[in-house]
C-alpha positions in Angstrom: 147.6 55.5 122.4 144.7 55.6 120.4 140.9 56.9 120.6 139.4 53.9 122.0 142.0 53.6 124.5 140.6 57.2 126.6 137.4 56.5 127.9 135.9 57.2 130.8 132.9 54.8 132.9 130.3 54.6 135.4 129.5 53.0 138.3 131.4 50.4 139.7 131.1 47.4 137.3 134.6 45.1 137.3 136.0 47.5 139.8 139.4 46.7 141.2 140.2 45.5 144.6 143.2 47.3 145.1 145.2 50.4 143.3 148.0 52.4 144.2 146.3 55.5 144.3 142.3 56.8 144.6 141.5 60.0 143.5 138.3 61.6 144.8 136.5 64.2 142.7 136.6 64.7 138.8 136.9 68.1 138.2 140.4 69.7 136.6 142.4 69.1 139.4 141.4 65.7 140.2 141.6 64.9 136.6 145.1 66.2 136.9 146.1 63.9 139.4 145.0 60.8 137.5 146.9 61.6 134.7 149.9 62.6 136.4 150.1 59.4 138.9 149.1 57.2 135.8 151.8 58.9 133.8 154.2 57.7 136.8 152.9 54.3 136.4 150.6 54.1 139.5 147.9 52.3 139.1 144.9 54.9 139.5 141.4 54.7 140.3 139.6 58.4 139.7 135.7 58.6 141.0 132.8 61.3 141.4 129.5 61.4 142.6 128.5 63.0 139.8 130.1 63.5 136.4 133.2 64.8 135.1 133.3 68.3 135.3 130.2 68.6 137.4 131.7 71.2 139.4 133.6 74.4 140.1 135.9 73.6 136.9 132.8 73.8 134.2 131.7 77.7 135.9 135.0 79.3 135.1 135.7 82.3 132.5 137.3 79.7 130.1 140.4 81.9 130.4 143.9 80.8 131.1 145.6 83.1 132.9 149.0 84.8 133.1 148.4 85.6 136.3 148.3 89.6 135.5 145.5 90.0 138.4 148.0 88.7 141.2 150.8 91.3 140.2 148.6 94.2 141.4 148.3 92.3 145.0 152.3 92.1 145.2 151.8 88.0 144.8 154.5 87.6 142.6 155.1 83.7 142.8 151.6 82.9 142.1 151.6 85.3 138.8 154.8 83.7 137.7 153.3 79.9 138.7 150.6 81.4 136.4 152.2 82.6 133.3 154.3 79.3 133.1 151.0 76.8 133.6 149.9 79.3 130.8 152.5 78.6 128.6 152.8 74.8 128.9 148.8 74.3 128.4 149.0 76.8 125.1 151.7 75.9 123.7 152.1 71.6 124.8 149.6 70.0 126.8 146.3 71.4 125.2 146.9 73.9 121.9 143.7 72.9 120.6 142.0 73.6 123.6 143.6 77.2 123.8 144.0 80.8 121.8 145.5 83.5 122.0 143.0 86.1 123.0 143.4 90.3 122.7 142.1 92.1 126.0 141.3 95.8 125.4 141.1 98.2 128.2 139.3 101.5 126.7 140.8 104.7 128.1 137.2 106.4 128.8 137.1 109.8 130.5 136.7 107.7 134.1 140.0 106.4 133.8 142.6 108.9 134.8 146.0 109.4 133.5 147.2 107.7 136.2 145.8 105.2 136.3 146.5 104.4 132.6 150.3 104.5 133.3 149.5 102.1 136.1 147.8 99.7 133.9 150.4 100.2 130.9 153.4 99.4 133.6 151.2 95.9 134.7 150.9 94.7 131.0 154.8 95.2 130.1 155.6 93.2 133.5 152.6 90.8 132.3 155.0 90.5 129.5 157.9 90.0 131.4 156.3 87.1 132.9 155.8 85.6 129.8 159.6 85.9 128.7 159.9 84.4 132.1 157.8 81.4 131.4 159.3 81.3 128.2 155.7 81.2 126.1 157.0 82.5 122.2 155.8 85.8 121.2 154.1 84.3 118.1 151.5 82.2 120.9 151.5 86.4 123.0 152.1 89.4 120.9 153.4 92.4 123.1 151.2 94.4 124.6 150.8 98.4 123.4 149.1 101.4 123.2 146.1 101.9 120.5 145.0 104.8 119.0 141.1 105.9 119.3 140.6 104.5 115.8 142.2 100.9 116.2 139.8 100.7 119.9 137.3 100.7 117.5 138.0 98.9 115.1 138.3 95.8 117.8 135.0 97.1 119.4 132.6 99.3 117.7 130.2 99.4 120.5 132.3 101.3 122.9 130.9 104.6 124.2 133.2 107.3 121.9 132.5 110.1 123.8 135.5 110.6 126.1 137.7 107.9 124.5 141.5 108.5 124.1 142.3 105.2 122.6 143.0 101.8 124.3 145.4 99.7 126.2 146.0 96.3 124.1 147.1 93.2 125.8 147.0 89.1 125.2 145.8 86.1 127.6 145.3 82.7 126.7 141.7 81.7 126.5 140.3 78.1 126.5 137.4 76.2 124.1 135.8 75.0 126.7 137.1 74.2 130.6 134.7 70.8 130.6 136.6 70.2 127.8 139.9 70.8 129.1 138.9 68.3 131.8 137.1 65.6 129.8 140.8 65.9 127.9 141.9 65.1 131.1 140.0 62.2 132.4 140.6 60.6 128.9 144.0 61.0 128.6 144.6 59.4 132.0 142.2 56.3 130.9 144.6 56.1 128.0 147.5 55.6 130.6 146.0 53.3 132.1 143.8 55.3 135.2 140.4 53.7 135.8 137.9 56.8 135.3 134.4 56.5 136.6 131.7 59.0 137.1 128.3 58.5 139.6 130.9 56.5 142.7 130.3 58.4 145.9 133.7 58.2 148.5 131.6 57.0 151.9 134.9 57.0 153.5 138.4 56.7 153.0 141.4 56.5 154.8 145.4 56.2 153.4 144.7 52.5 152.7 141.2 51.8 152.5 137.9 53.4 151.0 134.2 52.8 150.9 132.5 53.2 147.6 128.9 53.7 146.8 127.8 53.0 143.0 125.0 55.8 142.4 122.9 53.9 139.6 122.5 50.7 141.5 123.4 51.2 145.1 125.9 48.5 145.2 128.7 49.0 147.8 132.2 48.3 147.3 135.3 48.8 149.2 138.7 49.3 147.5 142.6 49.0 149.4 144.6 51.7 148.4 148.1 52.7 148.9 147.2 56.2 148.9 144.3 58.3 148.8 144.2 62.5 146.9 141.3 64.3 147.8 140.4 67.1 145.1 137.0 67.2 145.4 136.6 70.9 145.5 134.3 72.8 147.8 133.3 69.6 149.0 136.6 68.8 150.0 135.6 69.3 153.6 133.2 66.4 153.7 136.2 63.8 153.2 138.8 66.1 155.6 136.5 67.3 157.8 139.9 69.5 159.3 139.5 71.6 156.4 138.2 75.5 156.6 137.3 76.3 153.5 135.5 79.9 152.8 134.2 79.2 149.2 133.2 82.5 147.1 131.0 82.5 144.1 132.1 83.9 141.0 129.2 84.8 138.4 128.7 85.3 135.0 125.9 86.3 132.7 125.6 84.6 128.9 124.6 87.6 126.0 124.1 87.0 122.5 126.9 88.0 120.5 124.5 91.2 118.7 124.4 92.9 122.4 127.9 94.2 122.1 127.8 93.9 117.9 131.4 93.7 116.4 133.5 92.7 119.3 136.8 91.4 118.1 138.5 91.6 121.6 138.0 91.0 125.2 136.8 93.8 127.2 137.9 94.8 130.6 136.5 97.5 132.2 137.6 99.0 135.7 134.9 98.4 138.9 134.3 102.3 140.1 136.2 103.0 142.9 138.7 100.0 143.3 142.2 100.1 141.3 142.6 96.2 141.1 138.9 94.8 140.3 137.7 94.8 136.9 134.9 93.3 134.4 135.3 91.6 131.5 133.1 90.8 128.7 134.5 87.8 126.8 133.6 86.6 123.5 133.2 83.0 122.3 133.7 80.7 119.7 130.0 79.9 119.4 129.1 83.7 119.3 127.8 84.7 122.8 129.8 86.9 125.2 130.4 85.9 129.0 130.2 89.0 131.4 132.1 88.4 135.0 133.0 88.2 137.5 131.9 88.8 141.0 133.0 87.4 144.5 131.2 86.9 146.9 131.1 85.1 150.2 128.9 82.2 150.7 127.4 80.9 154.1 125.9 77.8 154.2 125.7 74.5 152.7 127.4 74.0 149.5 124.8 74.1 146.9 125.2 71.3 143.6 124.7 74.0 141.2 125.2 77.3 142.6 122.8 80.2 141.2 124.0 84.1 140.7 122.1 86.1 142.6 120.0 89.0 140.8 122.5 91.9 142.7 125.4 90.2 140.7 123.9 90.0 137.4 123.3 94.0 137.9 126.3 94.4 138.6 127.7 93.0 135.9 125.6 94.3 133.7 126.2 98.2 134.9 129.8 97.9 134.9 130.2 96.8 131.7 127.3 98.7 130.1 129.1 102.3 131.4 132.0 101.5 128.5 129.3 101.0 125.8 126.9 103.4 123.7 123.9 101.2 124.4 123.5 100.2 128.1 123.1 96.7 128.9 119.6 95.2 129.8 118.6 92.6 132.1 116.6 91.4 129.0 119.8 91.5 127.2 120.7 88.8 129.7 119.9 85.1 128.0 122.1 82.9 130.7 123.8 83.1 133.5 126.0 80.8 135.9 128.2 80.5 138.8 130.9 78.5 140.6 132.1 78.3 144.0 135.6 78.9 144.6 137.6 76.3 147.3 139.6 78.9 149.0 141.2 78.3 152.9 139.9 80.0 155.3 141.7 83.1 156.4 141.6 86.8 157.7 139.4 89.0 155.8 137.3 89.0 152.8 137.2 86.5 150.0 138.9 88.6 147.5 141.7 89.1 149.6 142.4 85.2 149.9 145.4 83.8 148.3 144.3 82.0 145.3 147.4 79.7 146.1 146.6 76.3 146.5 147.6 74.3 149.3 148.4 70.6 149.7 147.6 69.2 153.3 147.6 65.4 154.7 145.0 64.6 157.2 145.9 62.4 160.1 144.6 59.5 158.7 147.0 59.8 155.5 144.4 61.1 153.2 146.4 64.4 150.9 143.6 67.0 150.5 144.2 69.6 147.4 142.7 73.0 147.9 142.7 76.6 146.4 144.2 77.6 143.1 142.9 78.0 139.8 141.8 76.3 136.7 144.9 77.7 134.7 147.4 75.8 137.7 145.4 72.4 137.8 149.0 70.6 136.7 151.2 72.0 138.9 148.2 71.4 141.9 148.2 67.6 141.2 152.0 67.2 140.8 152.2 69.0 144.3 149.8 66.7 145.1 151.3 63.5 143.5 154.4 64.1 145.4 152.7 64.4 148.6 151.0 61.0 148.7 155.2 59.4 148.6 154.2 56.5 146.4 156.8 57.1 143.8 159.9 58.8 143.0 159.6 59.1 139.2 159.4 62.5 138.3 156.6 64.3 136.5 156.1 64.1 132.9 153.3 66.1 132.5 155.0 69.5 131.4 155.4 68.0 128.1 152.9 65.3 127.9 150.1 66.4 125.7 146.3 65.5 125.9 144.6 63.8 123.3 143.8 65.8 120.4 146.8 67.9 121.2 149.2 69.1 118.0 151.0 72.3 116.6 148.8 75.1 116.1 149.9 74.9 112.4 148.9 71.8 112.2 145.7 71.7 113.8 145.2 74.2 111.1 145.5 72.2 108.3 143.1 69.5 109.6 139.8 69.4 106.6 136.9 69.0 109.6 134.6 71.1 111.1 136.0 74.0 113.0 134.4 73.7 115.7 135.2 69.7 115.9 139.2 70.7 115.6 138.6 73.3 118.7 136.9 70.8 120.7 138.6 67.6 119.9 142.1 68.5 117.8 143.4 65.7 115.8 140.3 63.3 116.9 138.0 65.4 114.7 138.1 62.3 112.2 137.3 59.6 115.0 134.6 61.7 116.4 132.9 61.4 112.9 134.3 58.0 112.3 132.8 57.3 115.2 129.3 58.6 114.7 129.0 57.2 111.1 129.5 53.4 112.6 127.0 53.9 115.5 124.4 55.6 113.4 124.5 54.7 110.1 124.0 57.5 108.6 126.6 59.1 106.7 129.2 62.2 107.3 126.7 65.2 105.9 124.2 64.0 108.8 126.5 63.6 111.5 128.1 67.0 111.5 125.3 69.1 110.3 125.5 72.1 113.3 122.4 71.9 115.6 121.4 74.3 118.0 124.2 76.0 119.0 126.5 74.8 116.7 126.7 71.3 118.3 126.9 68.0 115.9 125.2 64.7 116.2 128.7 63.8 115.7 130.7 65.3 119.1 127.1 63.8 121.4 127.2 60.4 120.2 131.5 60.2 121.0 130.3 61.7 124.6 128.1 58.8 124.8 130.4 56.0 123.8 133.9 57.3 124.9 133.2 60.2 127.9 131.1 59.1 129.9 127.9 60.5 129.3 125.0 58.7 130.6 121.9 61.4 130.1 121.0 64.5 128.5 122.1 66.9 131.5 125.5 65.2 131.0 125.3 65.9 126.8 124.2 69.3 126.9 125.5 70.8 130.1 129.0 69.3 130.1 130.1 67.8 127.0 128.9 70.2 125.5 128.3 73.8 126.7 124.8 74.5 125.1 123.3 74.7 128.4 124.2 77.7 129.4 121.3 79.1 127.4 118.2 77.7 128.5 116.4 78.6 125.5 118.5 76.8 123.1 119.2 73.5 126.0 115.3 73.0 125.8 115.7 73.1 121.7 118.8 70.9 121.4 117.2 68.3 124.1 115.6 66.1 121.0 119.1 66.2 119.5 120.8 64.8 122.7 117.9 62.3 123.3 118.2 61.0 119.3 122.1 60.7 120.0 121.4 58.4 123.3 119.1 56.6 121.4 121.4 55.3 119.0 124.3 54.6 121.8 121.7 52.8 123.5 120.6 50.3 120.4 124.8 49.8 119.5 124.8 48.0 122.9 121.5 46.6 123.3 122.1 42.7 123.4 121.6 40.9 120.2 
């Protein structure tokens, strides 16, 4: 397969007719399924109304998960499902996407003896679900006790008054999940899947569909043999049989200086509840993410969901208790949310399983619902499977993404960093690329911008993922939205970058 093979479209120009298999909704797990019925050799045709990524799966905690969180709640299954969907994205599907990442848990005064022991007993059977999944200690180093000194060594701003030392423990933690799902998109394109962004679903049944091309209004209706809907917390509006009971989680975006020196995750224990816990998380571009919350939502579900200013508090006071300075709400430079798809069920959103469920409507349409970023692949195999329009099996444990290679030799690629984390082994097309659509030469195209992003990794969104539009450059393909300050500096850079894409294919 190569580069030009991946991309992804929009609208509904040279449609087909008729495909095995429509996939509705482009976020990780509907990307998920096209790759894994195109791997199966169906033919595919994957659609949104919006973008890729334009929903729950870009508002995440970037983290992929060993499913530590679900021990605590006695859900074994889903922490083992966990820990092995962990392995295979870290160490096959997506290694330049992933890292290991070191989670510290600061013994302050507030946490009892106890409750230390408690929390020491769930990492070692954290670890045990890694020997389970088979993940190699050199991708998860064992979890352990650290001595007052080493705590602060990983993070100096930690309150040190009351601090006995630190619980040290590993989790896999992703670039970027748009990323991971742009990844996906493409890497189904490559096998063949037709990937389109801005077609609204009217309707759809098992063997037929109404489509609606959002640029130009045209209408166009596709046969299918088979019809996967994954389009999230909108999943009701194609299955109205669904109950879903979305929650939000929120986040708030600091600048790297709020919490100086940080070397590790943080997590820090809610007052008053033995299984909910904050985290501050820092990033490759130098900002730290501080979540997360759930809470219930009533209503219609919103596009782009909002934190509320109770959350961000929150937030903010929780993880402010474990430091010497407290946290500000001026400290606060972005913030963002997503909206979880869970089923409806007894009690409060927390409580719901965050197992995800495969259901087939009466009129044959399969509906995908609950689970988590870090189980999209075993989500769209379930769901694959369900639709009964093959009998291959699924390759996807050991089919990698584009980009993907060894760790080691990701490492020894001579590009930009932060090309290699975003892109792997395509670093050198993505600057190929660039140089031929611009002209200008390699020094120009990767020169870090505003947020570290390169001329370089906007024009390759423009000509070979999709993006149509500065929202889709600066809020999706890359992540330099989050920070509203720097979006409404890096907007000339995005506009420059469309310019160019849109003079390459201006008619001659």
């Amino acid at each position: 397969m190569t580069t030009n093979a991946g991309r992804i479209h929009h609208g509904l120009a040279h449609t087909p007719d008729e495909v095995d298999l429509l996939v509705v909704g482009l976020g990780v797990t509907g990307a998920g399924v096209a790759l894994d019925a195109a791997a199966r050799g169906l033919s595919v045709l994957a659609v949104d109304a919006h973008d890729v990524a334009f929903g729950t799966s870009r508002w995440s905690s970037k983290l992929v998960h060993g499913g530590l969180r679900y021990l605590a709640s006695g859900q074994l299954g889903i922490a083992h499902e966990s820990a092995v969907e962990r392995g295979i994205l870290m160490e096959r599907t997506a290694p330049h996407l992933t890292r290991p990442l070191p989670w510290l848990m600061p013994l302050m005064s507030s946490v009892s003896t106890g409750q230390a022991a408690l929390a020491s007993i769930g990492f070692a059977t954290g670890d045990l679900l890694r020997l389970a999944a088979r993940t190699r200690r050199s991708t998860l180093p064992r979890p352990r006790r650290l001595s007052r000194t080493e705590a602060l060594q990983l993070a100096p701003a930690l309150r040190s008054t009351g601090l006995r030392g630190a619980l040290l423990y590993w989790d896999g933690q992703l670039e970027d999940d748009a990323r991971l799902v742009i990844a996906l998109a493409r890497t189904a394109a490559a096998h063949g899947a037709q990937v389109r962004t801005r077609v609204r679903v009217l309707s759809a049944t098992a063997t037929t569909a109404t489509l609606r091309d959002e640029l130009s209004g045209q209408i166009h209706t596709v046969r299918t043999r088979g019809v996967v809907n994954a389009a999230g917390v909108w999943a009701g509006e194609l299955a109205p049989q669904l109950r879903l009971r979305p929650s939000r989680g929120s986040h708030v975006v600091l600048r790297g200086d709020t919490i100086p020196g940080l070397r590790s995750a943080l997590t820090v224990a809610v007052p008053g509840s033995s299984s909910r816990f904050i985290f501050a998380l820092p990033q490759s571009n130098g900002t730290i993410y501080l979540g997360l919350t759930d809470e219930p939502v009533e209503g219609p579900v919103p596009d782009v969901p909002e934190p509320t200013e109770s959350e961000i508090g929150f937030l903010l006071d929780v993880a402010g208790a474990a430091l010497q300075r407290p946290l500000r709400r001026s400290d606060v430079v972005g913030a963002f949310a997503g909206l979880r798809p869970l089923l409806d069920a007894e009690g409060s959103t927390a409580d719901l399983s965050r197992k995800h469920a495969v259901i087939t409507s009466p009129d044959g349409v399969v509906s995908v619902v609950g689970g988590k970023l870090t189980t999209y692949r075993q989500m769209a195999e379930d769901a694959v499977d369900a639709t009964g329009l093959t009998s291959e099996p699924c390759p996807t444990r050991s089919l990698p993404l584009l980009g993907a290679a060894p760790r080691v030799d990701l490492a020894r690629l001579e590009h930009p960093r932060r090309l290699v984390r975003r892109f792997g082994t395509e670093a050198r097309a993505v600057i190929d690329n660039a140089i031929a659509v611009t002209g200008l030469d390699e020094a120009e195209v990767i020169a870090p911008g505003v947020g570290g992003i390169t001329l370089a990794e906007l024009v390759f969104g423009i000509t070979h993922e999709g993006a149509l539009d500065v929202d889709d450059l600066l809020d999706r393909r890359t992540r330099v939205g989050l920070i509203p300050q720097d979006r409404a500096q890096a907007v000339p850079t995005a506009e420059r970058a469309l310019a160019y894409a849109a003079h390459l294919s201006a008619p001659r």
